[in-house]
Residue, then its C-alpha position, 0 to 999 in steps of 0.5 A: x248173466x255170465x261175466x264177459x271174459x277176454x282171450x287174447x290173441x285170437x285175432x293175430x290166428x285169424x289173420x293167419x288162418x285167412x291166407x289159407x284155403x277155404x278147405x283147409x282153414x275149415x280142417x284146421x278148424x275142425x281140429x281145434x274146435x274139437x280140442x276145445x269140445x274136449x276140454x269141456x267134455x270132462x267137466x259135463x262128465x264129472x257133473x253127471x250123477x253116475x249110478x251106471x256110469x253109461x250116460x257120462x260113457x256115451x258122451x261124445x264129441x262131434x264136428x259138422x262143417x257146413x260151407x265155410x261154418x264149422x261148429x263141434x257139439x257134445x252129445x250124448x250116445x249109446x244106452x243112456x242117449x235117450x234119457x240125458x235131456x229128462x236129467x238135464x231138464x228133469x220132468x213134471x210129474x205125469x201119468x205113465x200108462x199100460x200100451x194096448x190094454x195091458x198091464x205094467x209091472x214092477x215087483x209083482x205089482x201089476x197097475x193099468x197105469x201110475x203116476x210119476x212124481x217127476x224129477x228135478x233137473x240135473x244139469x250137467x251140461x250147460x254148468x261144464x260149457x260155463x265153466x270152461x268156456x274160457x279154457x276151451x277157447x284157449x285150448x282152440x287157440x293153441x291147436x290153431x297156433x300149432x296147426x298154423x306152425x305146422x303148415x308152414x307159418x310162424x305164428x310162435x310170436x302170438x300169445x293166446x291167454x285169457x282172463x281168469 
């Protein structure tokens, strides 16, 4: 189990953000999480395993609001998308066999079907989420402080910090 860690200043942002409109808190917020997903996504980056280099290219941040809950995930796109969860999770060992009475090939050795060793998990994205957990809060902090400050409001009082 994780350590709990403290970022202060959260609440005073909230009590900003409650005079705004529902559409535009929800904006805000779209931002920020956004901010703090990008402070994450180098860390899930650096802890994959590159032979390509395509899966840690087609790591991408992406926000979703839903009635007043706005949440921001990191997902995994392009080539590659289809394999990032076998790398985070690995595989049991398991017979890989030919489709419609065929045959598999692999340097002129043709089988009707082989057996897969399987593969050990290679996290990356869970560690990168750890890690910078209280930097991606504080990174969400300080976008809202600076969108408040934008719209109109003084918020240049309020510190965000975290425990380290």
């Amino acid at each position: 189990m994780a350590d709990t860690q403290h970022v202060k200043g959260l609440a005073e942002l909230q009590k900003f953000l409650d005079q705004f409109t529902p559409k535009v808190e929800a904006n805000i917020m779209r931002g920020a999480l956004r901010a703090g997903m990008g402070v994450v996504k180098p860390a899930a980056q650096s802890g994959i395993h590159n032979v390509s280099g395509e899966l840690s290219r087609g790591l991408k941040i992406g926000t979703r609001r839903r009635g007043t809950t706005v949440t921001a995930n990191l997902r995994a796109t392009g080539p590659h998308a289809s394999v990032a969860h076998l790398v985070e999770f690995g595989t049991r060992p398991h017979n890989i066999s030919a489709k419609f009475s065929g045959w598999l090939s692999f340097l002129n050795i043709f089988r009707k079907s082989v057996q897969h060793p399987g593969s050990r998990p290679k996290p990356f994205m869970r560690p990168a989420l750890d890690s910078q957990s209280v930097q991606a809060t504080i990174a969400v902090g300080e976008y809202v402080k600076k969108r408040i400050t934008k719209e109109g409001l003084d918020a240049s009082h309020i510190t965000v910090e975290g425990d380290q």
